[in-house]
C-alpha positions as a Markdown table, in Angstrom:
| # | Residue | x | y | z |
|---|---|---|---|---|
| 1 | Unk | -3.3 | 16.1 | -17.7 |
| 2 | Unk | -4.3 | 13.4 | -15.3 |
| 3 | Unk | -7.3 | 14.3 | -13.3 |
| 4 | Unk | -7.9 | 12.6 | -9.9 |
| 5 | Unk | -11.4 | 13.8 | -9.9 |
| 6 | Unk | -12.6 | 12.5 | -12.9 |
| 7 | Unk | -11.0 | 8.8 | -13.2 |
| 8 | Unk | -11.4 | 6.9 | -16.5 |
| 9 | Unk | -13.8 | 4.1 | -16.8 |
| 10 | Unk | -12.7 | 1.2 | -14.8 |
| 11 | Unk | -15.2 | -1.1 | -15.5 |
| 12 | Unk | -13.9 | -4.8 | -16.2 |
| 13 | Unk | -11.0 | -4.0 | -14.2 |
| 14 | Unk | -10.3 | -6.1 | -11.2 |
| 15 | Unk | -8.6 | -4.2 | -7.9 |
| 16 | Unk | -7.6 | -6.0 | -4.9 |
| 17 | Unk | -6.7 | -3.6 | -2.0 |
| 18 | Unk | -4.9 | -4.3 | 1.2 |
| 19 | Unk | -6.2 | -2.6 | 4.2 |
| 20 | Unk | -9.2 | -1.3 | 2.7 |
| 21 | Unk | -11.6 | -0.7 | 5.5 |
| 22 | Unk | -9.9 | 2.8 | 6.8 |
| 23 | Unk | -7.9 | 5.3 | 6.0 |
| 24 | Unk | -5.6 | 5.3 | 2.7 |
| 25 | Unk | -7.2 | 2.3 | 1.6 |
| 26 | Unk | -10.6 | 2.9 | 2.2 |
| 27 | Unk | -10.6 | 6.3 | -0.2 |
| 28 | Unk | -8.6 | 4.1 | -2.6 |
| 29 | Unk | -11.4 | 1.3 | -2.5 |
| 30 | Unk | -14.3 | 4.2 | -2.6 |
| 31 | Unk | -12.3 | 6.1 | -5.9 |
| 32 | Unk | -11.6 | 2.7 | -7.6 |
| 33 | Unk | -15.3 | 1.8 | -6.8 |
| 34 | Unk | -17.0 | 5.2 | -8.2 |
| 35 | Unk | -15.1 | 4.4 | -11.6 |
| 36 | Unk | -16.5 | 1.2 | -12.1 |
| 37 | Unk | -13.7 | -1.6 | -10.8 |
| 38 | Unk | -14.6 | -4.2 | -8.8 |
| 39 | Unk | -12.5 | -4.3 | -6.0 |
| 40 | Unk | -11.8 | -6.5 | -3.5 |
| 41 | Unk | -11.4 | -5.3 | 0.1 |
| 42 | Unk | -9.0 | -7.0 | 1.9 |
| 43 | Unk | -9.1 | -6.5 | 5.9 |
| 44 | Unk | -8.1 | -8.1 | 9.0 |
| 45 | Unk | -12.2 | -7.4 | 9.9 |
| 46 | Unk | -15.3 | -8.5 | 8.1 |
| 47 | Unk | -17.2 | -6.0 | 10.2 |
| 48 | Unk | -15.2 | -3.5 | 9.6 |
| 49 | Unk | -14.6 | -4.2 | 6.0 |
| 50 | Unk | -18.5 | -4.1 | 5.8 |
| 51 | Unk | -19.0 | -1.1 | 7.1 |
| 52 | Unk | -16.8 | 0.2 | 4.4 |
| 53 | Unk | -18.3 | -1.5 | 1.7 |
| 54 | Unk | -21.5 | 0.0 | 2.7 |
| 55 | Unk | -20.0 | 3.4 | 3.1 |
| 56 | Unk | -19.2 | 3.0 | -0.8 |
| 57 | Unk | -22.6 | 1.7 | -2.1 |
| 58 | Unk | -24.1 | 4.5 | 0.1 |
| 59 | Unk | -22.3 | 7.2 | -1.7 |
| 60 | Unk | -21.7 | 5.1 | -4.6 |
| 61 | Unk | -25.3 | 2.8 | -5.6 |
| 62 | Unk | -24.3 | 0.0 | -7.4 |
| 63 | Unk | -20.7 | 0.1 | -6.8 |
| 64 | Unk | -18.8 | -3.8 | -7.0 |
| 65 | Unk | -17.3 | -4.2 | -3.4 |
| 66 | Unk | -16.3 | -7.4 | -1.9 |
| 67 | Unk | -14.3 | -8.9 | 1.0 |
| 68 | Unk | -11.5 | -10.8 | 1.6 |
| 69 | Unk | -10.2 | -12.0 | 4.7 |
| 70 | Unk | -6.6 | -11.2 | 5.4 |
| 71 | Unk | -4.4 | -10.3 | 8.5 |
| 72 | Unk | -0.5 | -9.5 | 7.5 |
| 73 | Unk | 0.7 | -10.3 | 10.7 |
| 74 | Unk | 0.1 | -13.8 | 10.4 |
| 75 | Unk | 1.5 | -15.5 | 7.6 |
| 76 | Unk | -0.8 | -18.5 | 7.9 |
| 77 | Unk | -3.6 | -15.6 | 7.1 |
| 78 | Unk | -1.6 | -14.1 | 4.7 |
| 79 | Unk | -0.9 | -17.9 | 2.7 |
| 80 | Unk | -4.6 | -18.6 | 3.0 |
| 81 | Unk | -5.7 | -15.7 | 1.3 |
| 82 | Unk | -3.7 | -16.0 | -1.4 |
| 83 | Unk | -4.8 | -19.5 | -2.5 |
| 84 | Unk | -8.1 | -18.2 | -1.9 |
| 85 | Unk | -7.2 | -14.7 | -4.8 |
| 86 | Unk | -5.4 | -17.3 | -6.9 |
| 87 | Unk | -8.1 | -19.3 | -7.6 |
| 88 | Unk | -10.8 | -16.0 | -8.7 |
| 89 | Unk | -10.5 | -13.7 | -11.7 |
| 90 | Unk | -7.5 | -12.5 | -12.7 |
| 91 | Unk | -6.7 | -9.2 | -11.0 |
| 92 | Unk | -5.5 | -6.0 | -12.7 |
| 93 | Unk | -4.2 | -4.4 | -9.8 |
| 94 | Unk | -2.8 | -4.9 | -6.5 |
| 95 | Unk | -2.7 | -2.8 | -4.3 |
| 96 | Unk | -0.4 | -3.6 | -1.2 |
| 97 | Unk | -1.8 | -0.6 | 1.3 |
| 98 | Unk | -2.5 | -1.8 | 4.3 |
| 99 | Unk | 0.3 | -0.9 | 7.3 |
| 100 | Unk | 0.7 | -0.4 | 10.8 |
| 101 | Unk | 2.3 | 3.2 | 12.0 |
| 102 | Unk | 4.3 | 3.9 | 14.9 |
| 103 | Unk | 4.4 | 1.7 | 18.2 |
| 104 | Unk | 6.2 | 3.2 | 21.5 |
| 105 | Unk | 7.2 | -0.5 | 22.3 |
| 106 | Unk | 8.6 | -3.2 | 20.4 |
| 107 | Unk | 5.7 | -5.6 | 19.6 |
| 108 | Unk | 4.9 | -8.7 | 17.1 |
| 109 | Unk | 3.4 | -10.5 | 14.9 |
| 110 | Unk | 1.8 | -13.9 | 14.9 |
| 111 | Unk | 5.3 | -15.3 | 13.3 |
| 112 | Unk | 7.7 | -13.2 | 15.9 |
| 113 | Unk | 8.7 | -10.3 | 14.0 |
| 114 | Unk | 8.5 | -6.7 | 14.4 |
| 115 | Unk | 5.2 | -5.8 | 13.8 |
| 116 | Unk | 5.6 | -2.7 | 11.5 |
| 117 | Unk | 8.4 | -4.4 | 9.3 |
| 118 | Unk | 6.5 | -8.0 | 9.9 |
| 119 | Unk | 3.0 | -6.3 | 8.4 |
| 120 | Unk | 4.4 | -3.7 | 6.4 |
| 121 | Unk | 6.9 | -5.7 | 4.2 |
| 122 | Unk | 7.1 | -9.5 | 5.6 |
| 123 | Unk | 3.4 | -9.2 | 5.1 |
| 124 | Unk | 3.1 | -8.1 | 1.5 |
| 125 | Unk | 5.7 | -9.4 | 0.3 |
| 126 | Unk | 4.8 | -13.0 | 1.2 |
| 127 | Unk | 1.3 | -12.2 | -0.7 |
| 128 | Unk | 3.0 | -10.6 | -3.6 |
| 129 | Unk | 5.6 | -13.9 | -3.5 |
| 130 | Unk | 2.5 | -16.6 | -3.3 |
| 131 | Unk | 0.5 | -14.9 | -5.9 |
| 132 | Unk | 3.2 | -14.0 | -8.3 |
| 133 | Unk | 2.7 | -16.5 | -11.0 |
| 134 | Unk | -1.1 | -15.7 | -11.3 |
| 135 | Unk | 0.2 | -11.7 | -11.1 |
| 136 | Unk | 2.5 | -12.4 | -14.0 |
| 137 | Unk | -0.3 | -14.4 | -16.3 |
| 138 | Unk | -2.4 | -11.8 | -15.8 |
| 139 | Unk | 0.0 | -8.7 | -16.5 |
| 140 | Unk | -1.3 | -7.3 | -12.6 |
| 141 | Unk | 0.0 | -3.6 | -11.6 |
| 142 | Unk | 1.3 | -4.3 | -8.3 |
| 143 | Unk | 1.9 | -0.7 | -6.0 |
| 144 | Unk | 3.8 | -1.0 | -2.9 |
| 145 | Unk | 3.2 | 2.2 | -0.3 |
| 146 | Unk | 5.8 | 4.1 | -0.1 |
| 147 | Unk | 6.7 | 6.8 | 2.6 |
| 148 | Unk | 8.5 | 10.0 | 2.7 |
| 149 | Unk | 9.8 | 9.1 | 5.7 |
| 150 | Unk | 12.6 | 6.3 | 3.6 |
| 151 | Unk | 14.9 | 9.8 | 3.4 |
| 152 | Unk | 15.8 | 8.9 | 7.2 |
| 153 | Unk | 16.2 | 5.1 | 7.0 |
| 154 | Unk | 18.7 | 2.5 | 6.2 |
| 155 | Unk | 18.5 | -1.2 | 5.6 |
| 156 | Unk | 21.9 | -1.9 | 7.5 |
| 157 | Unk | 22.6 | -5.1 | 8.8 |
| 158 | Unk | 21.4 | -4.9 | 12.5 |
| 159 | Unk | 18.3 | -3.4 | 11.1 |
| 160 | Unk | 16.5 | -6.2 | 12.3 |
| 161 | Unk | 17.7 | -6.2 | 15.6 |
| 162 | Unk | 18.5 | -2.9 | 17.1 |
| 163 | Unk | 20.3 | -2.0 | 20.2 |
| 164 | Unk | 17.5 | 0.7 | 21.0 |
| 165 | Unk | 14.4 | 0.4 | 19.9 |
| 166 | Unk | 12.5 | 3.0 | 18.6 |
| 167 | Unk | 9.2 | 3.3 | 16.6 |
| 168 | Unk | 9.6 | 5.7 | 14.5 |
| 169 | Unk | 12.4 | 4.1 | 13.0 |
| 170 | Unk | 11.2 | 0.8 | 12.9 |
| 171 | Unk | 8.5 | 2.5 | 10.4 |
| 172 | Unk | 11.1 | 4.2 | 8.3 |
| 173 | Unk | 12.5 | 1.3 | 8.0 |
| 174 | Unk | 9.8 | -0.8 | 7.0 |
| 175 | Unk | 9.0 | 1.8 | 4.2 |
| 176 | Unk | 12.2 | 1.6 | 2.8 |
| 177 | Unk | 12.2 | -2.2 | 2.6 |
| 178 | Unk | 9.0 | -1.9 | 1.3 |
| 179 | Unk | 10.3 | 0.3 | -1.1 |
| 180 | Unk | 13.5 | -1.4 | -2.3 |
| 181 | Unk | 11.6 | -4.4 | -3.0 |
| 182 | Unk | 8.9 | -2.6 | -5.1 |
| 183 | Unk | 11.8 | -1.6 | -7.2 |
| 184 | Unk | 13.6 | -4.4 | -7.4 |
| 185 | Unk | 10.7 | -6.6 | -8.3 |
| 186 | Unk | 10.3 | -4.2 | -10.6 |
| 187 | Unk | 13.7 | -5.0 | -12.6 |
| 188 | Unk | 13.0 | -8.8 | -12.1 |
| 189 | Unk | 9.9 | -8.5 | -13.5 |
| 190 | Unk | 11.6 | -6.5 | -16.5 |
| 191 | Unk | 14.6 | -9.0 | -16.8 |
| 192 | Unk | 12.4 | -11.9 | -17.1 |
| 193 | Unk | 9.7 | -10.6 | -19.4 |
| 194 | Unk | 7.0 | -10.4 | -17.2 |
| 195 | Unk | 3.8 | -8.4 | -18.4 |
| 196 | Unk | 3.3 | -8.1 | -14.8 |
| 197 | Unk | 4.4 | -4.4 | -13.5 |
| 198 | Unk | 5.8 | -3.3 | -9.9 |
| 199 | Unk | 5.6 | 0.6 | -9.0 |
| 200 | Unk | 5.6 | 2.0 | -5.7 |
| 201 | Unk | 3.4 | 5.2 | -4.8 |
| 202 | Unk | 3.8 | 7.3 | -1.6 |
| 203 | Unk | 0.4 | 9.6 | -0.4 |
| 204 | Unk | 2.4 | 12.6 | 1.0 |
| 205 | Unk | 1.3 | 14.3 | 4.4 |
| 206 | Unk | -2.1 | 13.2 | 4.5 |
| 207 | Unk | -3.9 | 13.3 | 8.2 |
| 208 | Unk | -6.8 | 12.0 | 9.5 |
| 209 | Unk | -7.6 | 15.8 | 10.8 |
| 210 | Unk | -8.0 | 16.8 | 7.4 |
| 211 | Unk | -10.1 | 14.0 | 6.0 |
| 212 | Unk | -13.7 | 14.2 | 5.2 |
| 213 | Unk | -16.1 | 11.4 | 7.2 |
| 214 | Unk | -17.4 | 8.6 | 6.1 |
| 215 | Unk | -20.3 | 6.7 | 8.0 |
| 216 | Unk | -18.5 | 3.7 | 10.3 |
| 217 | Unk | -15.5 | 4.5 | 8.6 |
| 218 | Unk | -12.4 | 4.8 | 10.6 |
| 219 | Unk | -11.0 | 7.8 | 8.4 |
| 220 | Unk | -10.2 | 10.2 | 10.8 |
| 221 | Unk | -9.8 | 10.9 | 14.4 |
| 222 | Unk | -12.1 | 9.8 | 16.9 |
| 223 | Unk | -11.7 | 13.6 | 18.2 |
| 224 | Unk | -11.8 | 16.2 | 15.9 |
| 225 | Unk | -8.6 | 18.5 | 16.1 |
| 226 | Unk | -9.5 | 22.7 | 16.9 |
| 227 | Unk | -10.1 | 24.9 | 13.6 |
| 228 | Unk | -6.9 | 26.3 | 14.4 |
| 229 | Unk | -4.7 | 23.3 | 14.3 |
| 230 | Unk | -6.5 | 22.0 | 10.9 |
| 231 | Unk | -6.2 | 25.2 | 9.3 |
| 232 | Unk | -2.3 | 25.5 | 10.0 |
| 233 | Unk | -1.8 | 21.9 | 8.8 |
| 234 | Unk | -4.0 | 22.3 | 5.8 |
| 235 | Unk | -0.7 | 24.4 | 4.5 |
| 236 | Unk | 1.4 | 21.9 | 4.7 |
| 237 | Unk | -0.8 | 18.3 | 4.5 |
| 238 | Unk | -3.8 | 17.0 | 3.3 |
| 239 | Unk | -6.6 | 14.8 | 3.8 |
| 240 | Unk | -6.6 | 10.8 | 3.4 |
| 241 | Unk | -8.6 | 11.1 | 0.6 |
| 242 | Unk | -6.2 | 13.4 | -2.0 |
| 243 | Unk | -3.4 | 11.2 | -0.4 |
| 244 | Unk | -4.8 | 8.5 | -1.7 |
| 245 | Unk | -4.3 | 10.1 | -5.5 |
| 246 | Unk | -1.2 | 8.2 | -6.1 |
| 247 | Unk | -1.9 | 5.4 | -4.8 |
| 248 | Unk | -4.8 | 5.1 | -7.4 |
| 249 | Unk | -2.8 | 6.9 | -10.6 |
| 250 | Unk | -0.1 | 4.3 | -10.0 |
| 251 | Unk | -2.6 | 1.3 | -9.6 |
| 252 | Unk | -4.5 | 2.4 | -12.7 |
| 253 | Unk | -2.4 | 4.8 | -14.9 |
| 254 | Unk | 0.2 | 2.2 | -17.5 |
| 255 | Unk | 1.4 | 5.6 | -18.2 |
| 256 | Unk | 2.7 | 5.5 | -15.0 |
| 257 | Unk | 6.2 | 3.0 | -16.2 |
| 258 | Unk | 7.3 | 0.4 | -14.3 |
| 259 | Unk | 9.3 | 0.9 | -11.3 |
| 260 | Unk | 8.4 | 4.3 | -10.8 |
| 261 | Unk | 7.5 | 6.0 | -7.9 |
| 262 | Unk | 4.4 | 8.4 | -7.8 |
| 263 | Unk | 3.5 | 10.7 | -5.3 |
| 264 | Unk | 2.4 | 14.4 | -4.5 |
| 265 | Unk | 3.9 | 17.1 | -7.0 |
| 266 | Unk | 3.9 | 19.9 | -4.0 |
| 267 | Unk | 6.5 | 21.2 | -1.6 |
| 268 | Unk | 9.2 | 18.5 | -0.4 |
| 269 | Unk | 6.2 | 16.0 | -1.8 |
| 270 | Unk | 3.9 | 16.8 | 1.3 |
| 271 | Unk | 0.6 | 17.1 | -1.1 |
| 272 | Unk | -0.6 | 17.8 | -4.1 |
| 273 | Unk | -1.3 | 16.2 | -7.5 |
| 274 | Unk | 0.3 | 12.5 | -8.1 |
| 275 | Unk | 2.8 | 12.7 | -10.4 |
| 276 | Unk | 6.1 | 10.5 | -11.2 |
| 277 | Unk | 8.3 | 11.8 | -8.0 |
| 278 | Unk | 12.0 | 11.2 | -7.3 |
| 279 | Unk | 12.7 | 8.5 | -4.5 |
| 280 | Unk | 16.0 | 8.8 | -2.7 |
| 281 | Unk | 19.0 | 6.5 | -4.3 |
| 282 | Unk | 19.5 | 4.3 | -1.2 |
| 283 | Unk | 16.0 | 2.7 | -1.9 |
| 284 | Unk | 17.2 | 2.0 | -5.2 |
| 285 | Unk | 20.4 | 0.7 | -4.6 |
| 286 | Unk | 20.3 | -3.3 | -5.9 |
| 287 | Unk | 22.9 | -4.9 | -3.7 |
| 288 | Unk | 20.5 | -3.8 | -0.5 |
| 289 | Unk | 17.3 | -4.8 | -2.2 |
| 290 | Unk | 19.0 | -8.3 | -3.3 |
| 291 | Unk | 19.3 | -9.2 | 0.1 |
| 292 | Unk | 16.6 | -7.8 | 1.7 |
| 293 | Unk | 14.6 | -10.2 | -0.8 |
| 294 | Unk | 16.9 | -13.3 | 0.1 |
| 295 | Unk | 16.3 | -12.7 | 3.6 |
| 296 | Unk | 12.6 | -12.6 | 3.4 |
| 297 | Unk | 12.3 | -15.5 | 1.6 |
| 298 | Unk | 13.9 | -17.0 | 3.9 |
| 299 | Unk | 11.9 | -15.5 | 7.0 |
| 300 | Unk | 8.8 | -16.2 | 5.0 |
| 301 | Unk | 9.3 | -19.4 | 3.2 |
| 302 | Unk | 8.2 | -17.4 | -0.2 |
| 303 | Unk | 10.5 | -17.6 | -3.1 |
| 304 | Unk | 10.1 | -15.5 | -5.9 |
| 305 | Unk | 9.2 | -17.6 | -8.9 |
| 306 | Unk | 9.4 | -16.0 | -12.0 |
């Protein structure tokens, strides 16, 4: 039985995770890390990535941490980087983690999008896109976050461009294209013979009330929530760190087949141990995912080369 707490030996292995400075990403980066990978923190900040980095060697001596520079709101950022991780080591995992949750207004990105789909999927999958023939050489796990929130969304065609805007939505929405290109890259990369795997990975309920600190670490909240309130949501959630379970299974498990989807084995998914989970059949559905790719190639500029 897999066992989250005690990861096999990872070292050799090469990890490159999005967003790792905080939250998610950061426990990813510090489990990955205390198993021996070498991953590769990839943040909007150096300073915060840093801080992180030296959250892990302080708990973690001699752990293999580095940075990359990377902002997916700004695809000029996001094409930089990649010639930049094209030209190191080959990477054994990708991990695309990094996402922006909930906005009460409409905002941007440096290209004009909507922020949350613009970071979430525009974002990744313009990395993914650019790096994709050094992926495929090198037979790279790529994980796409996933949320349980894609039950309530639908990539219709004024998803774009709604009447009314709401954030909420605009996140659902950008999980489910998130995850119905996971998948879908996932039968391309099948199709064409690819050693290169796609899987997407959801972390449940996990709040920042419930997560443990970490030194200049953005993990939780910048108030701690009453007893009360922690202790009723403990029943129902869990912290950023077991969230980040399946997110590390998936990146590290070839158990785990191709275009799966892992996440919590608990209550309506909400928490406990990562596991191969069901995802709802809309975000599986290829007609949708076709064109959701063909129009982000086109937003982008990034073709999908096999």
């Amino acid at each position: 039985m897999w066992n989250p707490l005690d990861l096999p030996p990872l070292a050799g292995e090469r990890i490159l995770v999005t967003g790792g400075n905080a939250g998610l990403g950061y426990f990813a980066c510090e489990q990955l890390a205390a198993a021996g990978a070498s991953v590769v923190m990839a943040s909007r900040s150096a300073d915060k990535a840093e801080r992180a980095m030296d959250a892990i060697r302080g708990r973690h001596p001699g752990a293999e941490v580095s940075f990359q520079s990377l902002d997916l709101a700004d695809l000029a950022s996001v094409r930089a980087a990649a010639a930049t991780i094209a030209d190191g080591a080959p990477l054994s995992g990708l991990l695309a983690n990094a996402g922006v949750v909930g906005s009460r207004r409409r905002r941007t990105t440096a290209d004009g999008f909507e922020l949350q789909f613009g970071t979430n999927h525009l974002g990744h999958y313009a990395l993914i896109a650019w790096l994709l023939p050094s992926l495929s050489a090198a037979g790279t796990r790529i994980v796409h976050l996933g949320s349980i929130s894609h039950r309530w969304a639908r990539l219709t065609p004024s998803f774009l461009d709604p009447s009314r805007y709401s954030g909420a939505r605009a996140y659902a929405t950008s999980k489910l294209a998130v995850m119905a290109f996971g998948f879908e890259l996932a039968r391309r990369l099948e199709a064409t013979g690819s050693p290169a795997t796609s899987v997407v990975a959801h972390p449940g309920l996990a709040l920042g009330m419930l997560t443990p600190d970490r030194p200049g670490v953005a993990a939780g909240p910048s108030v701690p929530a009453p007893r009360w309130r922690r202790r009723i949501m403990g029943q129902v959630a869990q912290g950023k760190d077991d969230g980040a379970w399946p997110l590390v299974r998936a990146t590290i498990d070839r158990t785990i087949p191709n275009g799966a989807y892992c996440g919590p084995d608990g209550w309506f998914q909400l928490t406990g141990r990562p596991v191969v989970v069901p995802a709802k059949r809309h975000a599986r559905e290829r007609n949708a995912a076709s064109r959701l790719i063909d129009l982000s190639a086109r937003l982008t500029g990034a073709d999908l080369r096999f």
